[in-house]
C-alpha positions as CSV (number, residue, x, y, z in Angstrom):
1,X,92.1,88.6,112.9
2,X,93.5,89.0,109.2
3,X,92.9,92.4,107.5
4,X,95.1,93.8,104.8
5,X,95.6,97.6,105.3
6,X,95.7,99.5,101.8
7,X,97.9,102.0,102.0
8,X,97.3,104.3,99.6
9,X,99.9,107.1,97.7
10,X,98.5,109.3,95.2
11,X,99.4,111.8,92.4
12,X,97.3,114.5,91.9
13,X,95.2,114.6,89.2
14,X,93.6,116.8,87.0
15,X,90.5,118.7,89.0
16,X,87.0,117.1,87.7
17,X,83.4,117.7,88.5
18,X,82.2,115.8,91.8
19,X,80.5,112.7,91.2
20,X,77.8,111.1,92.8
21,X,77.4,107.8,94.5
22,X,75.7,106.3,91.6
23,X,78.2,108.0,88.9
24,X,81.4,107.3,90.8
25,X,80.1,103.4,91.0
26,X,78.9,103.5,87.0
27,X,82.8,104.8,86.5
28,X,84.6,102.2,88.5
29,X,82.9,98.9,88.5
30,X,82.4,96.5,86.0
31,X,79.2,96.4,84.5
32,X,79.4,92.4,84.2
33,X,80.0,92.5,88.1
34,X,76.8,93.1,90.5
35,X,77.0,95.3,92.9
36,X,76.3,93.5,96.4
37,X,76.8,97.1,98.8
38,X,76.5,100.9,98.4
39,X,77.4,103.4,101.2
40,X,77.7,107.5,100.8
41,X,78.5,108.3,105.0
42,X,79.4,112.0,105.4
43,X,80.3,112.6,101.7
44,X,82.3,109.6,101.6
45,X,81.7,106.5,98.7
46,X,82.1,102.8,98.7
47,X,80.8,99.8,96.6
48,X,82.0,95.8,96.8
49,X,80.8,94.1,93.6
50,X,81.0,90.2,92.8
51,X,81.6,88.8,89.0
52,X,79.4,85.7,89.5
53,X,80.5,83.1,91.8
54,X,84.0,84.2,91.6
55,X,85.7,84.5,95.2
56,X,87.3,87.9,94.0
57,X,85.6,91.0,94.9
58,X,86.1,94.8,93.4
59,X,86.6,96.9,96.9
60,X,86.0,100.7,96.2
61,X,86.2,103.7,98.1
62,X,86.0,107.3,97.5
63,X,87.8,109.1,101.4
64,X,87.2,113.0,102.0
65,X,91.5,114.2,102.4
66,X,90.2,117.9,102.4
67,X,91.6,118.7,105.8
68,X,94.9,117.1,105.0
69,X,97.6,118.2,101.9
70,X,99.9,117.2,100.3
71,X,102.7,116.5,100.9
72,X,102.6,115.2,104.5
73,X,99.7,113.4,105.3
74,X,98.6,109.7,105.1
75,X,96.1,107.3,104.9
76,X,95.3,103.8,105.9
77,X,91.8,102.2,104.6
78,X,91.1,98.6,106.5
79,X,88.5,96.6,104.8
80,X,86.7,94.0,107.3
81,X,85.4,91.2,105.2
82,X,82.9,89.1,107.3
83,X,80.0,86.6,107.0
84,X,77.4,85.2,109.1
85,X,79.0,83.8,111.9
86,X,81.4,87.1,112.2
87,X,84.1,84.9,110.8
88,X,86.6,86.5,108.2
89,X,86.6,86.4,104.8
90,X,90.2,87.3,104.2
91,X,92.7,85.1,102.9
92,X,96.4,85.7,102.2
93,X,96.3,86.8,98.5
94,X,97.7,90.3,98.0
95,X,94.9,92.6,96.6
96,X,95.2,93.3,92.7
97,X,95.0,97.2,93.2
98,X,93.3,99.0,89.9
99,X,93.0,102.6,90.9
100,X,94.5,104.7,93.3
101,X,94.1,108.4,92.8
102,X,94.1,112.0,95.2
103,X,91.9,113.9,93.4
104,X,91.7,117.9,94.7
105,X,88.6,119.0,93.5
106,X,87.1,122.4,94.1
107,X,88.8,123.1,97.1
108,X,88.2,119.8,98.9
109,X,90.2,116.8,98.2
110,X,89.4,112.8,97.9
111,X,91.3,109.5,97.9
112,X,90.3,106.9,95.2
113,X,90.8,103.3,95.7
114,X,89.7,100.8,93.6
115,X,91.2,97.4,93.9
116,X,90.5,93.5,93.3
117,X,90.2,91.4,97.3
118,X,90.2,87.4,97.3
119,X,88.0,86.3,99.8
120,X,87.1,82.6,101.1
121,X,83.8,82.7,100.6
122,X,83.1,78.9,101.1
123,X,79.6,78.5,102.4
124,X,79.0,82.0,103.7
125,X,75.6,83.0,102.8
126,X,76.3,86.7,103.9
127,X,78.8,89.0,103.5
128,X,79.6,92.2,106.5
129,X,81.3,94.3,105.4
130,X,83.0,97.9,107.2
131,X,85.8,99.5,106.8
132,X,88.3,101.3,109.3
133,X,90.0,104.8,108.6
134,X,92.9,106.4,109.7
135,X,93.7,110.0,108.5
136,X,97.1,111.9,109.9
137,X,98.2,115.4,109.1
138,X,101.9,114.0,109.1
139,X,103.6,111.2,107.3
140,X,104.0,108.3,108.9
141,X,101.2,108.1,111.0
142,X,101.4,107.1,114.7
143,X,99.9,106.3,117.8
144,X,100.9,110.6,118.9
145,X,99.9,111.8,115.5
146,X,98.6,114.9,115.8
147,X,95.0,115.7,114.0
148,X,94.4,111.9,113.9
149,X,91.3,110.9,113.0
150,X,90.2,106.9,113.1
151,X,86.5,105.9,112.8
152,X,84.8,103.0,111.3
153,X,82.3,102.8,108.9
154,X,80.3,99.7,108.4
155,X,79.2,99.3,105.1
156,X,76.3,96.6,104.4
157,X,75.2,93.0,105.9
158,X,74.2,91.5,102.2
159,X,73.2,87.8,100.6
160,X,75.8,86.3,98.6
């Protein structure tokens, strides 16, 4: 199984109002793209969009960091890009990253990761999507990390 793990570093940036799903979406997609999935789990955001019948998808996620600070902490996001069949979407192209931002806001923190995924979408007619997180309280993260926490959340089973 091919995945590419986005591992994500972040400056802080100015403190801003908390979005919602709907807003953070309107502010990081591309209106000419249509959005295929939406997920809010547990305060958390994501969104894949399509431009057309391109084979490049804008990946987005929005990850609640407020248990972990800077400097020593870290994050890996795992997208799992699926169709039909349960066979994956991935290919080998590097993702064209377009955002990545820690964002404290109001005592609470997020991770913001916006990026551009090639997929082989062939003659996939659906598209499963969920994505695997791993947050540690130390820098790297490892197998005896301490206040580890890994969960999956599955996104959307969508027409393409």
């Amino acid at each position: 199984m091919r995945r590419y793990l986005v591992l994500l570093c972040f400056a802080a940036t100015q403190a801003r109002a908390v979005p919602t799903l709907e807003s953070w979406i309107a502010a990081n997609a591309d209106p000419a793209e249509a959005i295929l999935c939406r997920k809010e789990a547990n305060g958390e955001y994501f969104f894949i969009a399509r431009a057309g019948d391109s084979d490049r998808l804008r990946l987005g996620s929005r990850v609640d960091l407020s248990a972990y600070r800077p400097p020593n902490f870290s994050i890996s996001i795992a997208w799992r890009l699926r169709n039909e069949d349960d066979r994956s979407l991935a290919t080998n192209i590097k993702p064209t990253v377009l955002k990545q931002d820690y964002l404290p806001v109001a005592g609470e923190a997020h991770a913001e990761s916006v990026h551009y995924q090639t997929v082989n979408i062939g003659w996939s007619k659906r598209l499963r999507v969920s994505v695997a997180i791993e947050k540690c309280a130390e820098h790297p993260c490892t197998e005896k990390s301490v206040s580890t926490m890994r969960y999956t959340v599955h996104i959307c089973d969508a027409p393409l």
